[in-house]
C-alpha positions as a Markdown table, in Angstrom:
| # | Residue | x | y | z |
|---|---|---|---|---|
| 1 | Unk | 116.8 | 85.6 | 79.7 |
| 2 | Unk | 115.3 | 83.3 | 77.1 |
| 3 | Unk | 112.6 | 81.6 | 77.5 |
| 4 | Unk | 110.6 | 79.3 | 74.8 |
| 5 | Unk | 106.6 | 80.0 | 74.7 |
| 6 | Unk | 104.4 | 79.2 | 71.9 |
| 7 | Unk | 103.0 | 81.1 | 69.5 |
| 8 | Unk | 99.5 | 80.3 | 69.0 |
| 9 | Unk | 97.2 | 80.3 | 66.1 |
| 10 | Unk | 95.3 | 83.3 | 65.1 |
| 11 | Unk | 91.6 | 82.5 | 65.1 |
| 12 | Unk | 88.7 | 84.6 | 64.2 |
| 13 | Unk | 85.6 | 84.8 | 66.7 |
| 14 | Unk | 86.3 | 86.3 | 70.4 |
| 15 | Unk | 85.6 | 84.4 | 73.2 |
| 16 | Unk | 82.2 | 85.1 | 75.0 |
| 17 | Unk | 83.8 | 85.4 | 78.5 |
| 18 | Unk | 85.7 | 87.6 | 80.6 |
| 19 | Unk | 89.1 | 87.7 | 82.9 |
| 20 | Unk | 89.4 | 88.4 | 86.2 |
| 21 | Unk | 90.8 | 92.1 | 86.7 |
| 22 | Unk | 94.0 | 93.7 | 85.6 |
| 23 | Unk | 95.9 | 93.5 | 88.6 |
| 24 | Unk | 97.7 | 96.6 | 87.8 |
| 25 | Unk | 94.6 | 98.9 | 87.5 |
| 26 | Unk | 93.6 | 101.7 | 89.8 |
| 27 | Unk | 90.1 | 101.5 | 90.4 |
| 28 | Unk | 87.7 | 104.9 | 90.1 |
| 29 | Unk | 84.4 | 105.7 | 91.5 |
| 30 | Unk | 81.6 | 103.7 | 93.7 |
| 31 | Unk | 81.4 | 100.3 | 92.9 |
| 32 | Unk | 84.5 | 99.9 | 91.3 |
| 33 | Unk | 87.4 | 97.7 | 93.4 |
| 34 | Unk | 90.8 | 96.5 | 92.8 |
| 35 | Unk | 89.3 | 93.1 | 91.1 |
| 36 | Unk | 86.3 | 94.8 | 89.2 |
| 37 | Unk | 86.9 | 93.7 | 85.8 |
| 38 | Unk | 85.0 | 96.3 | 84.1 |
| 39 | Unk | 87.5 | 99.2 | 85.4 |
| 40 | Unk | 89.7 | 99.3 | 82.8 |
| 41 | Unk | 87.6 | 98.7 | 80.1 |
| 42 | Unk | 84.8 | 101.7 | 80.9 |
| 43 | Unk | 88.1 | 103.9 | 81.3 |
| 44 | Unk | 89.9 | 102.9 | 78.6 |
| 45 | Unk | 87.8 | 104.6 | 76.0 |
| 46 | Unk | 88.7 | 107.7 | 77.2 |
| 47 | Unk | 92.2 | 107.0 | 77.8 |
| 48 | Unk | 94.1 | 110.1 | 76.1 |
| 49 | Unk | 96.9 | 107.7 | 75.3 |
| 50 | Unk | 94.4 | 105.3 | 73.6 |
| 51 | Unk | 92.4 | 107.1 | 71.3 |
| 52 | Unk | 89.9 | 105.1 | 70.3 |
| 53 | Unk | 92.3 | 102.4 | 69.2 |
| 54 | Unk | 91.7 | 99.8 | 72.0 |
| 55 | Unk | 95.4 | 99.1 | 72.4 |
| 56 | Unk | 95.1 | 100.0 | 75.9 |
| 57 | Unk | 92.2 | 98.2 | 76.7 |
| 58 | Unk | 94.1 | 95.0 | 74.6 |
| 59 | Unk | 97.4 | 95.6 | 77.2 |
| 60 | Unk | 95.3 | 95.8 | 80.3 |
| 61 | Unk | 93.1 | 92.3 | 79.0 |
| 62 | Unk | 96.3 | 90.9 | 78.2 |
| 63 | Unk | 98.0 | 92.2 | 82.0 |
| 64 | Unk | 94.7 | 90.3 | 83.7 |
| 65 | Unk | 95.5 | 86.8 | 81.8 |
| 66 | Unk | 99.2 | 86.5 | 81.5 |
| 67 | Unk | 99.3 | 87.4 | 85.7 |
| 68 | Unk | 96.9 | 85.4 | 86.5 |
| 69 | Unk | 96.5 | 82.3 | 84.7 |
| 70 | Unk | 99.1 | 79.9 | 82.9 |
| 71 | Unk | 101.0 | 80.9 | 79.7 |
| 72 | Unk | 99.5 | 77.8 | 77.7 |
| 73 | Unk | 95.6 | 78.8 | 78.9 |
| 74 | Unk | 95.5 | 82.0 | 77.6 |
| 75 | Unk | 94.6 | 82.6 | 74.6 |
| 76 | Unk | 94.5 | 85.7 | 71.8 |
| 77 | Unk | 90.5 | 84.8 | 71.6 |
| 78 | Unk | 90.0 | 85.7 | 75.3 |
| 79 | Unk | 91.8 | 89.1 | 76.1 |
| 80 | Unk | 89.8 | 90.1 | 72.5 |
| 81 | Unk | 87.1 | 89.2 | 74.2 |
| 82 | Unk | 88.1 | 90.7 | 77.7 |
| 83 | Unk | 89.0 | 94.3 | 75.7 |
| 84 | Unk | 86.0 | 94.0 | 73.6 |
| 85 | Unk | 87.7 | 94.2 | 70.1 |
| 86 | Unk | 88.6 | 91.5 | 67.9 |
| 87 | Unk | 91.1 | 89.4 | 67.6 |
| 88 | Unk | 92.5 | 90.3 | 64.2 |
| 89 | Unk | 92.6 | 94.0 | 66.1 |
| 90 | Unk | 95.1 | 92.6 | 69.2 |
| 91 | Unk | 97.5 | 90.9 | 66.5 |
| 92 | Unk | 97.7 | 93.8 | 64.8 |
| 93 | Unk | 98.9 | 95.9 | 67.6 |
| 94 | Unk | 100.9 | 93.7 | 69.6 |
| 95 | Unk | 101.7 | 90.4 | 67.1 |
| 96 | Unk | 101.1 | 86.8 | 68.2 |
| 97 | Unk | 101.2 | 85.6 | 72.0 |
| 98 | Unk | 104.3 | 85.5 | 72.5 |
| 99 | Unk | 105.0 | 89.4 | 71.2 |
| 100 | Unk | 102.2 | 90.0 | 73.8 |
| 101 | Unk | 103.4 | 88.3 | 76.7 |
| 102 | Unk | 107.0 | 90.5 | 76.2 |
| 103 | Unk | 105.3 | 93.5 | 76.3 |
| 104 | Unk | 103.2 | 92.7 | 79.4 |
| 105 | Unk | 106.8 | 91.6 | 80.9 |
| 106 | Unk | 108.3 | 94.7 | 79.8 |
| 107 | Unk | 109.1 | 97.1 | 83.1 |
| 108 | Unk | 111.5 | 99.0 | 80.9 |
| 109 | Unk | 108.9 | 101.9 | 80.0 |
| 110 | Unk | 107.5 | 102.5 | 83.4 |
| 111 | Unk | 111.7 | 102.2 | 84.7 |
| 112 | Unk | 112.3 | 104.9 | 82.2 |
| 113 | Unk | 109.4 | 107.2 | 83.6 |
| 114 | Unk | 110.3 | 106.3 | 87.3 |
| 115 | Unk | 113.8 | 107.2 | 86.7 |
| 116 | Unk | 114.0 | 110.3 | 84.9 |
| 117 | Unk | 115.2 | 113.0 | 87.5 |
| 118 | Unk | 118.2 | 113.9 | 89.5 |
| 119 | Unk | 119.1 | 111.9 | 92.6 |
| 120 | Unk | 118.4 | 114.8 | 94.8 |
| 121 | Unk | 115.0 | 114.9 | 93.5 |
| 122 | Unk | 114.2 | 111.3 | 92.6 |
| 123 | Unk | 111.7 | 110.2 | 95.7 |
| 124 | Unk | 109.9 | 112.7 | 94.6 |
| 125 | Unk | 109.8 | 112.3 | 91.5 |
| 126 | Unk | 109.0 | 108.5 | 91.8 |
| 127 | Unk | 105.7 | 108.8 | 94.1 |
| 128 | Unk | 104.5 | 112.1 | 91.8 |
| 129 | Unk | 104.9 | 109.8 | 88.6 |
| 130 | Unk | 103.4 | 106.5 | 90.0 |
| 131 | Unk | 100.2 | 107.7 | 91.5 |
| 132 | Unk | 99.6 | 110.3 | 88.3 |
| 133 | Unk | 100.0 | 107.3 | 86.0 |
| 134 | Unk | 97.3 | 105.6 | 88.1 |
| 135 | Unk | 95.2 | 108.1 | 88.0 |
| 136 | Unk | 95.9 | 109.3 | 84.2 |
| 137 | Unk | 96.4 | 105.6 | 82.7 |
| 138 | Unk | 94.1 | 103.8 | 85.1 |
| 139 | Unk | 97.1 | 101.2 | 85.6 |
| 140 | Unk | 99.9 | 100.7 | 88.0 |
| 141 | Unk | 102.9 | 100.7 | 86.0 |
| 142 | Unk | 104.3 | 98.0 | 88.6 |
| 143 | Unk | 102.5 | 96.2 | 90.3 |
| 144 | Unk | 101.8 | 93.6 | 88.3 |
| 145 | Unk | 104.7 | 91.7 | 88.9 |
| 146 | Unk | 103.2 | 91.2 | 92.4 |
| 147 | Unk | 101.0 | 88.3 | 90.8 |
| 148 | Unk | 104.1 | 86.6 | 89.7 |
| 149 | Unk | 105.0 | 85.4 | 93.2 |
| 150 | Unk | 105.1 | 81.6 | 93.7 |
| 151 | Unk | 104.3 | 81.0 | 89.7 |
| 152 | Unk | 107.2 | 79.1 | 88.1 |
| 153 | Unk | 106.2 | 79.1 | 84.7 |
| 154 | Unk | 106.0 | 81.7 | 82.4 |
| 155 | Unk | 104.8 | 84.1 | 84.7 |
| 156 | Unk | 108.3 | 84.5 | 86.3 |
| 157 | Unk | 109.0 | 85.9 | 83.6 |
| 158 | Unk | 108.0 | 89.1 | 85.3 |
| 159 | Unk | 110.0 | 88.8 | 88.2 |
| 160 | Unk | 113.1 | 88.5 | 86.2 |
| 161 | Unk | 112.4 | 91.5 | 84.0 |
| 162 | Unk | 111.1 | 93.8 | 87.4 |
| 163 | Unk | 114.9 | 93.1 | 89.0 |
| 164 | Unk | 116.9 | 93.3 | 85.5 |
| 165 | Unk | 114.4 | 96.7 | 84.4 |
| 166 | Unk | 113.5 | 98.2 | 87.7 |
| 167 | Unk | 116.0 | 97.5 | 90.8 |
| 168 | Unk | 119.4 | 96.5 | 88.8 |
| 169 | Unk | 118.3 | 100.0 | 87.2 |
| 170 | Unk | 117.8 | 101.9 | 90.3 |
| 171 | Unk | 120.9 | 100.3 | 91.9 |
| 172 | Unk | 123.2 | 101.5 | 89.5 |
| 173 | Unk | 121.7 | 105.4 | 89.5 |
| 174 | Unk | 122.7 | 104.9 | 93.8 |
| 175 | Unk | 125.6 | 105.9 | 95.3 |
| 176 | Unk | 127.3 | 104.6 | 98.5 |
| 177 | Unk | 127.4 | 101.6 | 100.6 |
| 178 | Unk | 124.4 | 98.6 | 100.1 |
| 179 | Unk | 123.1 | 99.9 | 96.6 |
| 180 | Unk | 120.9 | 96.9 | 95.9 |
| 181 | Unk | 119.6 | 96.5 | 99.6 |
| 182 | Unk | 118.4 | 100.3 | 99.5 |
| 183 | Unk | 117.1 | 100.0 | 95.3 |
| 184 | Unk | 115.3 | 96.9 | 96.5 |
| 185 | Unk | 113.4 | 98.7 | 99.7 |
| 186 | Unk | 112.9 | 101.3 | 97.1 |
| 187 | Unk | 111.2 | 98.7 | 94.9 |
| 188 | Unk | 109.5 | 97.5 | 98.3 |
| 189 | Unk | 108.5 | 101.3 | 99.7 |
| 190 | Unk | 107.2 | 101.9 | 95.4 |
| 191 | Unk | 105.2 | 98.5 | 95.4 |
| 192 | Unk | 103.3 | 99.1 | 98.4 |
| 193 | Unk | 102.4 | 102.6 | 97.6 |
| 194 | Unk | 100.6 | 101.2 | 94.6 |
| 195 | Unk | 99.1 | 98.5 | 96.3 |
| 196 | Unk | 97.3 | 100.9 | 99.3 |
| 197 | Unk | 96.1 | 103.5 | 97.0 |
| 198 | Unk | 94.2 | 100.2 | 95.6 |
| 199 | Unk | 93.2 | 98.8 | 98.7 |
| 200 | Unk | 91.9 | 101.7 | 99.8 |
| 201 | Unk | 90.4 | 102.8 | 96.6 |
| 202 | Unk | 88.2 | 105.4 | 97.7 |
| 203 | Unk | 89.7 | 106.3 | 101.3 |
| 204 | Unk | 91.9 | 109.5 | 101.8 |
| 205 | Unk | 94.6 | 108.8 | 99.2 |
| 206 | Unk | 92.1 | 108.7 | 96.2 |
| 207 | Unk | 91.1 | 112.2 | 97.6 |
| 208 | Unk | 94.4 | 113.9 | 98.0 |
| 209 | Unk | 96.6 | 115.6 | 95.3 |
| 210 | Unk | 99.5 | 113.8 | 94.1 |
| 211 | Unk | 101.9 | 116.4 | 95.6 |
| 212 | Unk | 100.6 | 115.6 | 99.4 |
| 213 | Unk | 101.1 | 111.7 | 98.7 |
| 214 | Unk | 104.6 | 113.0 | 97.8 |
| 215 | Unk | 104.9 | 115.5 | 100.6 |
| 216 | Unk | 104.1 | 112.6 | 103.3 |
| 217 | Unk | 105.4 | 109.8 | 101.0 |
| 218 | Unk | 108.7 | 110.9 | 99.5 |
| 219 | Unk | 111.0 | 111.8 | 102.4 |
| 220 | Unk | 111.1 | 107.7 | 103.3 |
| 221 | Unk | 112.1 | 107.0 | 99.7 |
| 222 | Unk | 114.7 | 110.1 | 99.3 |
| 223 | Unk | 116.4 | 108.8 | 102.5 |
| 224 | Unk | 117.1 | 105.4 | 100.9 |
| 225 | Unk | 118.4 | 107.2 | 97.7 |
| 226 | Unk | 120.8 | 109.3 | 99.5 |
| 227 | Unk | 121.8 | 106.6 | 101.9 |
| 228 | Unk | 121.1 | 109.5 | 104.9 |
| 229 | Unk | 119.3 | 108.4 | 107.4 |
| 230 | Unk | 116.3 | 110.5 | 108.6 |
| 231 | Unk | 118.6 | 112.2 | 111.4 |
| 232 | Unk | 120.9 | 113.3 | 108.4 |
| 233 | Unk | 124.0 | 110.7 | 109.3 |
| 234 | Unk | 125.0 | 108.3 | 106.5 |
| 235 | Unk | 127.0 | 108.2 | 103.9 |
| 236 | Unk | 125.0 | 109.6 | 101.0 |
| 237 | Unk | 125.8 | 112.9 | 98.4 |
């Protein structure tokens, strides 16, 4: 889909303020919630993805604007200033605005990850990679697109790219009958997975081991892929 948004200007002091929180992140220890804004950039540092270069702290500055505010409001100035690096440092990992915006938009990655294992496998798979890349990455590699609802400017953006990336995807790995009603329930059953573990941010999910989420978790999802209902009858392979 294309869509025209404007570059802007590259400018060289950071703005003194801060964004509300990455709506993606996945909120650690006492104090911290699913709208603390300093969650992602405390963790970030540490990030063994990010070392030390900030462009993870830059992506989840840029995540908190672009979701939550207008295209033409934000600004390279304030996710610098958000991430705590400069400005010159966000253009040179992600280019202008507009470069940035795309790779907010982009579900392709996290589809990728999500999608890698056989169907007999893949619910599994799916809830053991979501809720390690929140705990590993400090992010939720989809829910973001949550924060697109009822925004028709850029921002839908995100919607479009979540059904072309993440349920077109997963409906063409499905056999059997109603493909994209069961991908999008998947999408559904994945989305609200990420959103408890934040709403409950330090209840029993934060406590227990990505394997029991899946153990508990999983079956729901794996009955969708197959197309079996949880009595065994249906159609799926």
């Amino acid at each position: 889909m294309n869509r025209s948004l404007a570059s802007e200007p590259v400018v060289g002091a950071a703005d003194p303020g801060t964004t509300p929180a990455d709506p993606g992140a996945a909120p650690t220890g006492p104090g911290t919630s699913f709208a603390d804004p300093g969650t992602a950039l405390k963790t970030s540092r540490t990030s063994s993805a990010d070392p030390g270069t900030g462009r993870d702290a830059i992506l989840r500055a840029a995540r908190r604007a672009f979701t939550q505010r207008p295209y033409a409001d934000v600004t390279i100035r304030g996710i610098a200033a958000d991430a705590r690096v400069s400005p010159s440092l966000v253009v040179k990992h992600f280019g202008r605005k507009e470069e940035l915006f795309n790779t907010v938009a982009d579900f392709g990655p996290a589809a990728a990850e999500l999608l890698a294992a056989p169907l007999g496998t893949l619910g599994r798979h799916m809830v053991l990679t979501l809720v390690s890349c929140r705990r590993e990455k400090q992010s939720d590699p989809l829910l973001r697109v949550v924060f697109s609802l009822g925004n028709r400017d850029e921002r839908s953006l995100l919607r479009d790219r979540f059904h072309e990336q993440v349920t077109d995807a997963l409906t063409a790995r499905l056999h059997g009958p109603e493909a994209a009603l069961r991908a999008e329930l998947i999408a559904g059953h994945l989305l609200g997975l990420g959103a408890t573990l934040s709403l409950h941010r330090e209840g029993a999910g934060a406590r227990a081991t990505p394997e029991h989420i899946a153990d508990l978790y999983a079956p729901a999802l794996q009955a969708l892929i197959t197309g079996r209902a949880a009595d065994g009858t249906g159609p799926g392979r």
